[in-house]
Structure formats: C-alpha cells, structure tokens
C-alpha positions as CSV (number, residue, x, y, z in Angstrom):
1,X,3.9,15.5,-1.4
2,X,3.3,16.7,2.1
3,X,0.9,14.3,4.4
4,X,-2.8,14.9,4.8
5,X,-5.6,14.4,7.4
6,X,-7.9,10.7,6.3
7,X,-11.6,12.1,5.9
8,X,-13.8,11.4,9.0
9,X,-15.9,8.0,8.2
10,X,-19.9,8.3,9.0
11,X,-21.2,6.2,12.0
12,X,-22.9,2.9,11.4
13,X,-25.8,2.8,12.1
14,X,-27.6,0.8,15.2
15,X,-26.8,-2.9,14.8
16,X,-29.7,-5.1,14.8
17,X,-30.2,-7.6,17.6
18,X,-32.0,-10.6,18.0
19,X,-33.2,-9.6,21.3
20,X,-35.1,-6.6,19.6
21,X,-37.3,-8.7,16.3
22,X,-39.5,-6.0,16.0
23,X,-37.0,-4.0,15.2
24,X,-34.6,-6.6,13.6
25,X,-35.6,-6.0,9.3
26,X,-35.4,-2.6,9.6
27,X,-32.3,-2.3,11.1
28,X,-30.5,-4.7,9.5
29,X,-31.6,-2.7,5.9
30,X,-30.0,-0.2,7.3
31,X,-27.4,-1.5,8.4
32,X,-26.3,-3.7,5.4
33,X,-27.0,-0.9,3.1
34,X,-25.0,1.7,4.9
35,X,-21.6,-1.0,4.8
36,X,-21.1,0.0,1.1
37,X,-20.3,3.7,1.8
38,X,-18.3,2.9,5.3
39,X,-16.2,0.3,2.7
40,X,-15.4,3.1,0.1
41,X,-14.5,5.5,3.2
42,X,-12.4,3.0,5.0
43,X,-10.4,1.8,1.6
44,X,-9.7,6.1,1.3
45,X,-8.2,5.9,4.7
46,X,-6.2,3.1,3.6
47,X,-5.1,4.9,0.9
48,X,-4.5,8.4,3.1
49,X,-2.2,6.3,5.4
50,X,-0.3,4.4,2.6
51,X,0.6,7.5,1.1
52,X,1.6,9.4,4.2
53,X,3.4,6.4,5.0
54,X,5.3,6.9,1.4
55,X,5.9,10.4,2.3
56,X,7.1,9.7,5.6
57,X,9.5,7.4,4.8
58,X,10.9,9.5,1.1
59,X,11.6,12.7,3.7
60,X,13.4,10.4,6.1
61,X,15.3,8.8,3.1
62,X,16.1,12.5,1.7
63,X,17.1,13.9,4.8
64,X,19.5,11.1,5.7
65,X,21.1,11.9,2.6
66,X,21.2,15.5,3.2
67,X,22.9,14.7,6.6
68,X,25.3,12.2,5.0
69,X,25.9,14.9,2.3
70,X,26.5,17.6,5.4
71,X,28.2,15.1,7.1
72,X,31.1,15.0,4.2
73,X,31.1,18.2,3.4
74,X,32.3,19.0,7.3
75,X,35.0,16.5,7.4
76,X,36.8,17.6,4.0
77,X,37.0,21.1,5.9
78,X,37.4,24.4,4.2
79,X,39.4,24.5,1.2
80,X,42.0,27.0,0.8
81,X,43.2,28.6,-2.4
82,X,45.9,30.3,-4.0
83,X,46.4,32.0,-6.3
84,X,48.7,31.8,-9.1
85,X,51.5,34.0,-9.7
C-alpha cells in the first residue's frame, strides 16, 4: 500500500453569536446541520492517517530487515568454490 493525500474537509460555516440575534437561528441551522458532513470528513482523515501511519511503519519494518538481511550477507563475505576433481 503506498500512502495517500486525506481529502480536503469543507469550511464551517459562520458560527453564530449571541451578539448578532438577528442573525442567531439561521446560523446556528446552518451550522448544526453542516457538523454531520465535517464529522464523516474528519473520521476519513482519521482513517487516511491511520493507514499511512500502518504503511509507514510496515516499510520501516521491511526495510530494517532488508538491511539486517544485507547486513549478513556482507559479513559472511564471498564464498569461494572448488571444484571437484
């Protein structure tokens, strides 16, 4: 699995504020109703990173074992052989 690029989550929208009531109902609608997609976009980042994470970390497992592998394969040196006569 190579690692991919999360998906860009949509802005909120403006907040409500008590300071603005004329404005208040409206933009709390709008604002509560737009939580459940920025929920299911967030949980597919979570996911994105989790699984680059799992990649990540499986290369840098296979790779020290490559190197361990290379690593033993250098100290046992060339191997020489004869032939039988």
């Amino acid at each position: 699995m190579s690692q991919t690029a999360p998906t860009a989550v949509d802005a909120l929208p403006t907040a409500p504020s008590t300071n603005a009531p004329s404005t208040f109902a409206t933009l709390a609608d709008a604002f509560i109703a737009a939580l459940a997609t920025f929920r299911t976009q967030i949980n597919n980042i979570a996911t994105n990173v989790y699984n680059n994470a799992v990649d990540a970390y499986n290369n840098a497992l296979s790779a020290a074992t490559n190197a361990t592998a290379a690593s033993a394969a250098v100290a046992v040196g060339p191997r020489v052989v004869q032939a039988v006569t």
